[in-house]
TIKELUM-299803 format. One line per field, with one value per residue (C-alpha): residue number from 0; residue in three letters; z, x, y. Coordinates in steps of 0.25 Angstrom, whole numbers, always signed. Layout:
N
num	NUM,... $
residu	ala,... $
pz	Z,... $
px	X,... $
py	Y,... $
END
This chain:
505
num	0,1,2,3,4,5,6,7,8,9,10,11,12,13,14,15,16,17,18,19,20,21,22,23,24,25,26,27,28,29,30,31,32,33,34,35,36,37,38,39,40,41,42,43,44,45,46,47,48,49,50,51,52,53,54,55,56,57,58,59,60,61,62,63,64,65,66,67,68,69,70,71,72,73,74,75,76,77,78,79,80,81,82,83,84,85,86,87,88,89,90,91,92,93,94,95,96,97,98,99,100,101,102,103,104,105,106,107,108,109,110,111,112,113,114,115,116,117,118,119,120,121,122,123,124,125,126,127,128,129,130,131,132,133,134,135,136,137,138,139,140,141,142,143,144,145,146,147,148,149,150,151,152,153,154,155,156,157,158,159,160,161,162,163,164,165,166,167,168,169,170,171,172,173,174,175,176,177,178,179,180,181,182,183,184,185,186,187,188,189,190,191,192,193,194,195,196,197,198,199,200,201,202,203,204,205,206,207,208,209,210,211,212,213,214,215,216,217,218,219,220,221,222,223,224,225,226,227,228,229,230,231,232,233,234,235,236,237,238,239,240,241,242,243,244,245,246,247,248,249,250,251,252,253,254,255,256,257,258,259,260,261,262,263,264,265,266,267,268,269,270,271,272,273,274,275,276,277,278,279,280,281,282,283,284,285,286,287,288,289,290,291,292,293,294,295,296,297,298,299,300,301,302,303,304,305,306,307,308,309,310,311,312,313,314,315,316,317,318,319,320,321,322,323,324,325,326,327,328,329,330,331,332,333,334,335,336,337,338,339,340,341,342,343,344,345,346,347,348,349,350,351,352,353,354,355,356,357,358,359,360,361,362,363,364,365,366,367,368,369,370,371,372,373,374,375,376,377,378,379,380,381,382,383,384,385,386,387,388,389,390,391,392,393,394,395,396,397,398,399,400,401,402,403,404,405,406,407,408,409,410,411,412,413,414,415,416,417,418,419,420,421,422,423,424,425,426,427,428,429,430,431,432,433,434,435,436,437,438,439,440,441,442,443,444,445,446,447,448,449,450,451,452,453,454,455,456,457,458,459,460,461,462,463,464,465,466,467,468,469,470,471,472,473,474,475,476,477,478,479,480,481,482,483,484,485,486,487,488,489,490,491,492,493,494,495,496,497,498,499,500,501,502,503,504 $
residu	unk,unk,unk,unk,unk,unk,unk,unk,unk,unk,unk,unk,unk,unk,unk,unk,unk,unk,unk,unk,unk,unk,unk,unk,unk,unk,unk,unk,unk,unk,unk,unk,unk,unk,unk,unk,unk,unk,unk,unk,unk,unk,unk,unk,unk,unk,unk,unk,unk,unk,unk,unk,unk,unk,unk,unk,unk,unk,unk,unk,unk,unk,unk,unk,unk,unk,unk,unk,unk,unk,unk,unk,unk,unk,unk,unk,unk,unk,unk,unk,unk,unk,unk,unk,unk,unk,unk,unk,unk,unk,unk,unk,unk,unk,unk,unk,unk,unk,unk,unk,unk,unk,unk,unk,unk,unk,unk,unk,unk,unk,unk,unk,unk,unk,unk,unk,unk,unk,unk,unk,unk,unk,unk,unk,unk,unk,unk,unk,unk,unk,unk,unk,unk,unk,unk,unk,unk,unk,unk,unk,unk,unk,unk,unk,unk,unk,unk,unk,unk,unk,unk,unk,unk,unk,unk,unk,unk,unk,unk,unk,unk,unk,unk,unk,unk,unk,unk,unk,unk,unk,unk,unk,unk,unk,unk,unk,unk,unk,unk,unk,unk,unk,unk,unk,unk,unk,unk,unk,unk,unk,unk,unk,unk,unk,unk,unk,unk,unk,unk,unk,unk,unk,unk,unk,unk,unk,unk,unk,unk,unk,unk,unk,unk,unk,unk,unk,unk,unk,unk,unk,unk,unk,unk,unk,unk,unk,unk,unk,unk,unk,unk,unk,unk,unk,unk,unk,unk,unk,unk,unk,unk,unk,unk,unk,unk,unk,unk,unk,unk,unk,unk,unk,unk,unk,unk,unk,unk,unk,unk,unk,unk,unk,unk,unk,unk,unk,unk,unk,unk,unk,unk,unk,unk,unk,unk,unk,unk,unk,unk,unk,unk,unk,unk,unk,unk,unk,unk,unk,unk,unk,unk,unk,unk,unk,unk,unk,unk,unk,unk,unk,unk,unk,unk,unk,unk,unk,unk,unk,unk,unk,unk,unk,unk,unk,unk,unk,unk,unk,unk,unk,unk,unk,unk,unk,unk,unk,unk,unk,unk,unk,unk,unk,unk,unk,unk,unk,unk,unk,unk,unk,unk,unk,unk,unk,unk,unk,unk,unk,unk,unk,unk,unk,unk,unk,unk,unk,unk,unk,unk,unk,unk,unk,unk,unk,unk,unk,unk,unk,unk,unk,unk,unk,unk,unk,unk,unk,unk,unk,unk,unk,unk,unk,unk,unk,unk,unk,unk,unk,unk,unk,unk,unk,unk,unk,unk,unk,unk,unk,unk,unk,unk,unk,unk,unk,unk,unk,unk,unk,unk,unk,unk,unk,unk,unk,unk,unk,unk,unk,unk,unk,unk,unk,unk,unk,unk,unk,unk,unk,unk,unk,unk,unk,unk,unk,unk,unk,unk,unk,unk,unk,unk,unk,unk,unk,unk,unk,unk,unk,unk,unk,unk,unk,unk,unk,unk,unk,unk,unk,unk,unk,unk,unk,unk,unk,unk,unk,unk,unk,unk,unk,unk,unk,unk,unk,unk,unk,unk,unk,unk,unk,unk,unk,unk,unk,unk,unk,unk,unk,unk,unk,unk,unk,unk,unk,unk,unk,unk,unk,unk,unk,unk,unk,unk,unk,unk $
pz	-435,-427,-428,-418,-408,-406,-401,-392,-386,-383,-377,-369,-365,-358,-350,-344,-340,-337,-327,-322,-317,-311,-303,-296,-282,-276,-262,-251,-243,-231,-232,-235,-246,-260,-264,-275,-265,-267,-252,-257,-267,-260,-249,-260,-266,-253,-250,-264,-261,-248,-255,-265,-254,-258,-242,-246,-257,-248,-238,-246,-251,-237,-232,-244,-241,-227,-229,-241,-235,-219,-218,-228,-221,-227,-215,-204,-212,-223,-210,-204,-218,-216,-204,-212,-225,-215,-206,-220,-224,-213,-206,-193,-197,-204,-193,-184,-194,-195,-178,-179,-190,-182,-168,-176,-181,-168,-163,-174,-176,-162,-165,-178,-179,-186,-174,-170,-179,-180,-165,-171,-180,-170,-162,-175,-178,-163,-166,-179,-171,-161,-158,-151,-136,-134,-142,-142,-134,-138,-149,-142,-131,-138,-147,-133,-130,-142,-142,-130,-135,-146,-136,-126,-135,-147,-139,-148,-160,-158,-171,-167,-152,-155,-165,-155,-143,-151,-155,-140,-135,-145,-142,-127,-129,-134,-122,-111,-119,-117,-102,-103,-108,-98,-86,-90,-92,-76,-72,-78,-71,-58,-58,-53,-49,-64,-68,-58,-62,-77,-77,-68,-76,-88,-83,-77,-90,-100,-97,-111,-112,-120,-110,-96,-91,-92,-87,-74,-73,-74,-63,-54,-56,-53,-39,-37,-40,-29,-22,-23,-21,-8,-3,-7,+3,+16,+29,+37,+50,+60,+62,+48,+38,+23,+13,+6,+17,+21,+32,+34,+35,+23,+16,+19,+17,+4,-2,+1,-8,-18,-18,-19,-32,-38,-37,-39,-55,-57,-51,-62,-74,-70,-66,-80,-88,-86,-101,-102,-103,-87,-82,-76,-73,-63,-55,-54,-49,-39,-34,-32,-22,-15,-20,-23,-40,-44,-56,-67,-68,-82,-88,-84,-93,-106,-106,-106,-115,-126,-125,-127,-140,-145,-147,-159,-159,-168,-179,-182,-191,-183,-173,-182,-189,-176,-176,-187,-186,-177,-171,-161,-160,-156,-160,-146,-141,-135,-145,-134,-121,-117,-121,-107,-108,-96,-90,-76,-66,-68,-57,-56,-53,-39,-36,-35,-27,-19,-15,-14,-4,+3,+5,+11,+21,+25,+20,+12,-2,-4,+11,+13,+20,+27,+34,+36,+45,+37,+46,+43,+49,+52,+38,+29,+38,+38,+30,+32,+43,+42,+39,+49,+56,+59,+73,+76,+91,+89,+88,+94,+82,+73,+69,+69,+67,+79,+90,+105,+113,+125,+132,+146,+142,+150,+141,+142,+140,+153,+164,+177,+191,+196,+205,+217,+223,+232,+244,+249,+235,+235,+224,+214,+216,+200,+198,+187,+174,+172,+185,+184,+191,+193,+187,+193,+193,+187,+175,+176,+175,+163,+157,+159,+155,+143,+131,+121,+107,+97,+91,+78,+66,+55,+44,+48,+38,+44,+33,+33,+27,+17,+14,+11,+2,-6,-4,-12,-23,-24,-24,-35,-44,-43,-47,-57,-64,-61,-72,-71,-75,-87,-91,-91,-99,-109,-113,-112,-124,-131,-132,-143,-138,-133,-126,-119,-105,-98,-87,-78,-66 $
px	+118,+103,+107,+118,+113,+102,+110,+120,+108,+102,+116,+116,+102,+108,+118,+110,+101,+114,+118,+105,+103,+117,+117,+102,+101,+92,+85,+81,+72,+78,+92,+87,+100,+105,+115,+123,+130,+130,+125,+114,+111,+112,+100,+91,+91,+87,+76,+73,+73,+64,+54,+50,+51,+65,+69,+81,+88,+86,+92,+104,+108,+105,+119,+126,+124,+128,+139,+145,+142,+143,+145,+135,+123,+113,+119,+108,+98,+102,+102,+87,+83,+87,+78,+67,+70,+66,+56,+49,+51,+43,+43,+48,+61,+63,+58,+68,+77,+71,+72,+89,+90,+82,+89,+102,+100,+96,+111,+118,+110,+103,+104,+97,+83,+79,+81,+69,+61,+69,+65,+52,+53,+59,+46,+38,+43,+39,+24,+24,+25,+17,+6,-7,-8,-11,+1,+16,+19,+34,+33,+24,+34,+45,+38,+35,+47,+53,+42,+46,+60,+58,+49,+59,+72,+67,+57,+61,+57,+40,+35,+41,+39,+24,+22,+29,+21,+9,+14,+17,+3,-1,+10,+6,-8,-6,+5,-6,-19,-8,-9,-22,-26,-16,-20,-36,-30,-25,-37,-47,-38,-40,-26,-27,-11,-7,-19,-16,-2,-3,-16,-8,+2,-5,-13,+2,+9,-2,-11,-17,-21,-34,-38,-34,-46,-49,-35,-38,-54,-48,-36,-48,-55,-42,-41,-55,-54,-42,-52,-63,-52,-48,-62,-65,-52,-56,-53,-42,-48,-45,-33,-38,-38,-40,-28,-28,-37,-34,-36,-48,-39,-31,-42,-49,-35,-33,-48,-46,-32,-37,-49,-41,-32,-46,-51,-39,-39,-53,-51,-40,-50,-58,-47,-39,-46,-62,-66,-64,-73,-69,-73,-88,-84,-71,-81,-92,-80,-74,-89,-92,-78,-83,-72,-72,-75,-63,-66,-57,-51,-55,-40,-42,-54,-48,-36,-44,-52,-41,-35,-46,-50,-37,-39,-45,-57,-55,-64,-70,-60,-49,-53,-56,-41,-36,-41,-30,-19,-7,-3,-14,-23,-18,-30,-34,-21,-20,-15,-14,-3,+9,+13,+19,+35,+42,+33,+29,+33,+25,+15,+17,+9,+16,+16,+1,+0,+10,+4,-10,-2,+3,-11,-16,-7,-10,+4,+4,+8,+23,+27,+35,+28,+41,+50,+66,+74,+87,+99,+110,+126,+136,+139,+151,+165,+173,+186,+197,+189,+193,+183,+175,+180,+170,+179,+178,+172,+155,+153,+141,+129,+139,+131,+116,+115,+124,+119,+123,+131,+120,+128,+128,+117,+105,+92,+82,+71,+74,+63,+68,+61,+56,+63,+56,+53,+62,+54,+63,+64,+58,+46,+48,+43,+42,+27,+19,+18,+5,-3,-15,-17,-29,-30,-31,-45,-42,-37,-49,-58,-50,-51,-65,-69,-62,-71,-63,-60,-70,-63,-56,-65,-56,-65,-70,-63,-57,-54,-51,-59,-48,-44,-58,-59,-46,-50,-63,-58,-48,-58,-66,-54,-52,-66,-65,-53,-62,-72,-85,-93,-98,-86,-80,-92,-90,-75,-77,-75,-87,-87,-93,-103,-98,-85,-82,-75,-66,-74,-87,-91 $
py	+37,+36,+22,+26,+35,+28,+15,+24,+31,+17,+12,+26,+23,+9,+13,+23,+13,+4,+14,+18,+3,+1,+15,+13,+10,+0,+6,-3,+1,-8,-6,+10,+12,+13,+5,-5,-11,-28,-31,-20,-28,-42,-34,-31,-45,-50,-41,-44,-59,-58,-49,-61,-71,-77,-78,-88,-80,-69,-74,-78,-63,-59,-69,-65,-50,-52,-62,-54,-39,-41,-25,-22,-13,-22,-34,-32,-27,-43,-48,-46,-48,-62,-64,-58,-67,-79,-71,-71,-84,-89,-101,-108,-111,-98,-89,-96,-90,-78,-76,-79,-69,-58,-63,-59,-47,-42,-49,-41,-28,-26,-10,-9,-8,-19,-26,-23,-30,-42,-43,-40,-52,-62,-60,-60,-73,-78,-72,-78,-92,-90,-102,-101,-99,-113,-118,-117,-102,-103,-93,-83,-83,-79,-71,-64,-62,-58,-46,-42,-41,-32,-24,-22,-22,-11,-3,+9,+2,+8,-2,-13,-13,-11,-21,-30,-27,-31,-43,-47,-44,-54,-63,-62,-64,-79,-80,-76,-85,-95,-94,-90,-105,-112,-106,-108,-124,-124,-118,-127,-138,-132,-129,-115,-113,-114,-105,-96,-95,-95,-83,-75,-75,-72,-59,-53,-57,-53,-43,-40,-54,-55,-63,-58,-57,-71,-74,-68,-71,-86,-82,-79,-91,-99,-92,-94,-111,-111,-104,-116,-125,-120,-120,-134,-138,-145,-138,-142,-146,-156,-164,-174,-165,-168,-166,-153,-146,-131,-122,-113,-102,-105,-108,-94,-87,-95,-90,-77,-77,-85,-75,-63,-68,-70,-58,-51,-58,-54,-40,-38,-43,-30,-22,-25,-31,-23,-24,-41,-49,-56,-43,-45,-60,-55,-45,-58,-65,-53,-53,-68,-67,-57,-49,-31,-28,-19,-10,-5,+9,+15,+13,-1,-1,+7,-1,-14,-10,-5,-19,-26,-17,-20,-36,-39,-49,-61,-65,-76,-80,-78,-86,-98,-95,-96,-111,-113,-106,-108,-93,-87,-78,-65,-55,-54,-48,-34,-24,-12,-12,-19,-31,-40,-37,-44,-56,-53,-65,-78,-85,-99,-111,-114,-100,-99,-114,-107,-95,-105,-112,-100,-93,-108,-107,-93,-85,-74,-71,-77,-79,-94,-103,-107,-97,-99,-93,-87,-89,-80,-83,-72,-69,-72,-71,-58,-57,-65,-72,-87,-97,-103,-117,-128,-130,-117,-115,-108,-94,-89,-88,-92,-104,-103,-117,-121,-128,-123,-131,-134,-144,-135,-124,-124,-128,-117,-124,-131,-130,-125,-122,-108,-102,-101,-85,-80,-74,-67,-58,-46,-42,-34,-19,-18,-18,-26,-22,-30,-28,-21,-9,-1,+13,+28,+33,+45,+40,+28,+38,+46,+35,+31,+46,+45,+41,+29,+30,+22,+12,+13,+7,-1,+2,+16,+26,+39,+50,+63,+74,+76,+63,+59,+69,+63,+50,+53,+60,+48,+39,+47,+46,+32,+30,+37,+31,+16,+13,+8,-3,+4,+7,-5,-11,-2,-6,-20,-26,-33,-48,-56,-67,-80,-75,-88,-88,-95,-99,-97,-97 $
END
């Protein structure tokens, strides 16, 4: 009898454990439900897959579940675990993948938030990519544009906007030491057009470029060769006159443009950029040219100063695992401000040997060199006017182009004789205008008597009591906002020893 109930309680025992094991629920914490349901299932096999690095049998239940269940609401969530099965997988060819896969699910589900990050993910993939600013740009490129997508596209998504803006100043940072090095490469060739165009572009485009300073220190010292350049051309002078000669006049006028670019760059190195290194070598500059020192306002200072804290310095093995590895060197990018996210309008090469051209000849900024004369007709006919015959007779000014018929016309540039006076005419009782008449003596001597005003001086400053009062305190809180030298020595950042630099002079 014990024999008995002890074997029924053991099968009792069973198929409460039968039917404990075939009600429970398995959560998953991405589909965030409880459920029995097969494409269920066919999900969590998948996840399950991925998590031990089985990417190709993952994939497989992922096809089944969407082939099998296309109204399951596990579709879009199978379907960016596709791209992120070969995101993981790594690779070129598979990232290639992993790019249509996210492009697609942005097609199909643009409203869901996981769009987002497969945005994300796209530019990720570009980053991931990326060569060194001397190598192949075409990933950072699109990288930088994909970056600026997500920005622009999903800027209510707070995480994902950030972690994209950081990623574009680092992408941007290779982008402008890429121009950096290219317009460095013209100017050592002399070839200060390109330079020129390639730095302008640079310091407009990228403004939190570790390097601007040097960027716009070497834009000066481009204006400053074209400078030497135009000095060391021969005067025009005399009816021989060597090739490539220039006028004393264009000459002067083209220094003084050329001298006013250059210290404009360097005028922004201390306006901008106070706490870089350029600093002190852009105000030797200002002075050698004879040119006024701005000085920085104190925001100026601050702002320059928090980005330049932000960079991080790079070791000494960093810089020798830079040597051997293929992506670049991002460390010194800003991590603080606004990434560039609509590129400003590029200078060109011609532009700049144009507007050379232009100040050699005395024009100003952008004017042709040739004028035109637009010639405008009567307009288009009336309504229901027929259209004009070529054997119609001329109507006056109907042709601008048409020549008068002169056949009987009297030329007007004919010389003909003076008529000879009439004596008998009588003069003309009208007196001259221009004949000279002497004055009254009352008003000879009014004149005299009255004592003449002292001529006006240009320079001499006339104020007010009250304006120069305003004028003051104007003055005093524009100071005040400037910072000073000590100020500015303060905040800048200290350099290790051996900081090598572009150039001397």
């Amino acid at each position: 009898m014990s024999r008995r109930f002890s074997l029924i309680a053991a099968v009792a025992i069973l198929l409460a454990l039968a039917v404990g094991c075939t009600n429970k629920k398995s959560v998953n914490p991405l589909a965030n439900v409880g459920t029995k349901q097969p494409d269920k299932v066919l999900f969590d096999k998948a996840m399950d897959a991925m998590k031990h690095n089985r990417f190709d049998v993952a994939r497989m239940t992922l096809q089944t579940l969407i082939i099998t269940y296309p109204d399951s609401e596990f579709i879009a969530r199978a379907k960016l675990a596709v791209g992120d099965s070969w995101y993981a997988e790594g690779g070129t060819a598979s990232l290639e993948q992993a790019e249509q896969e996210y492009r697609d699910f942005e097609t199909f589900f643009p409203n869901m938030p996981e769009a987002a990050e497969a945005q994300l993910k796209i530019a990720n993939i570009q980053y991931q990519q990326m060569e060194k600013s001397d190598r192949d740009y075409t990933h950072a490129k699109r990288a930088e544009d994909e970056y600026r997508n997500l920005i622009m596209q999903y800027p209510d998504n707070a995480k994902l906007v950030a972690e994209g803006k950081k990623r574009l100043l680092e992408v941007q940072e290779v982008l402008a030491d890429r121009e950096f090095g290219i317009g460095r490469f013209y100017y050592y060739r002399m070839s200060y057009p390109a330079s020129i165009a390639r730095l302008q572009s640079l310091v407009e485009k990228y403004p939190l470029y570790s390097r601007a300073d040097e960027a716009l220190f070497l834009l000066g010292q481009n204006y400053e060769g074209q400078i030497a350049q135009v000095r060391a051309r021969p005067n025009c002078t005399g009816f021989n006159t060597p090739p490539g000669c220039v006028g004393e006049a264009a000459k002067g006028s083209m220094v003084g443009a050329l001298t006013k670019e250059a210290s404009a760059a360097y005028s922004q190195i201390i306006t901008r950029y106070p706490v870089m290194v350029r600093e002190d070598d852009a105000k030797k500059r200002l002075a050698a040219l004879h040119q006024p020192i701005p000085r920085p306002t104190k925001a100026a200072v601050a702002q320059n100063k928090a980005e330049e804290e932000s960079r991080i310095e790079a070791g000494t093995l960093d810089r020798a695992m830079d040597l051997v590895k293929k992506g670049p060197d991002v460390t010194q990018a800003a991590k603080v401000g606004e990434p560039t996210l609509v590129d400003p309008t590029p200078v060109s090469a011609n532009q700049v040997a144009k507007e050379t051209m232009r100040q050699a000849m005395g024009l100003p900024a952008g004017e042709r060199g040739v004028s035109g004369e637009i010639v405008k007709g009567d307009g288009p006919p009336a309504a229901n006017q027929p259209a004009p015959r070529s054997d119609a007779p001329t109507v006056a000014n109907a042709d601008p182009f048409a020549r008068p018929n002169t056949a009987n016309a009297a030329d007007p540039n004919e010389l003909k004789p003076t008529a000879a006076p009439d004596p008998n005419e009588a003069k003309s009782s009208a007196p001259d205008p221009n004949e000279l008449k002497p004055m009254p003596e009352t008003q000879n001597a009014a004149v005299s008597d009255a004592a003449a005003p002292p001529p006006m001086q240009v320079n001499e400053i006339q104020q007010a009591a009250t304006s120069s009062g305003g004028d003051a305190a104007a003055s005093s809180s524009s100071d005040s906002n400037l910072a000073s030298d000590k100020d500015v020595s303060s905040s800048k950042k200290k350099k290790k020893k051996g900081l090598k630099k572009i150039l001397s002079f």
